[in-house]
Phi, psi and omega in degrees: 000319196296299177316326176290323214279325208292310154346280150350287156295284181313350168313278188329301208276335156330316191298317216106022187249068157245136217271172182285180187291161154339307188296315203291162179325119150255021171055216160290344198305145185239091158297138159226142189300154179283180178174153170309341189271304202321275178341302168295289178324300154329326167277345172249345185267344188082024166280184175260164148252113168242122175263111234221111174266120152220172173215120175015301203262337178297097149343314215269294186302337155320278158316303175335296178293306149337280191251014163208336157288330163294338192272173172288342165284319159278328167302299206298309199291336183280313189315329195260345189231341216231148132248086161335095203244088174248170209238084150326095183300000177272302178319314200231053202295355171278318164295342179278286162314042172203342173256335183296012238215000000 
């Protein structure tokens, strides 16, 4: 399960689904920062963790927030299926090198 979510999320953040920065609009969408619990809590609800690496300088994490994090339709399907988790890979260069692979 753990290997599917992490998957899952590097697909998503392959694609271009790294979320806007912290500061930006998250409209509704419910980040939660990582911790060690994300992981057990995915595994007892059977949901994914999509771990969302972004940064200051990524362009690309705009767009995200703009036009697909924002809409409603996506907000619903990450509620139902997802833990939303984002990360500032500058802050937090060990999940970025260990997922990032």
């Amino acid at each position: 399960m753990r290997l599917t979510a992490i998957l899952l999320a590097l697909v998503l953040h392959g694609l271009g689904a790294a979320a806007a920065l912290a500061g930006a609009s998250s409209g509704s969408m419910p980040w939660r920062e990582w911790s060690d619990e994300i992981s057990q809590q995915a595994q007892r609800e059977q949901r994914f963790v999509l771990l969302s690496l972004q940064s200051w300088w990524c362009p690309w994490c705009h767009v995200m927030e703009q036009e697909t994090y924002s809409d409603p339709e996506v907000q619903k399907l990450v509620a139902a299926h997802f833990i939303p988790v984002r990360v500032d890979q500058d802050s937090r260069p060990d999940l970025s090198q260990r997922y990032e692979r």
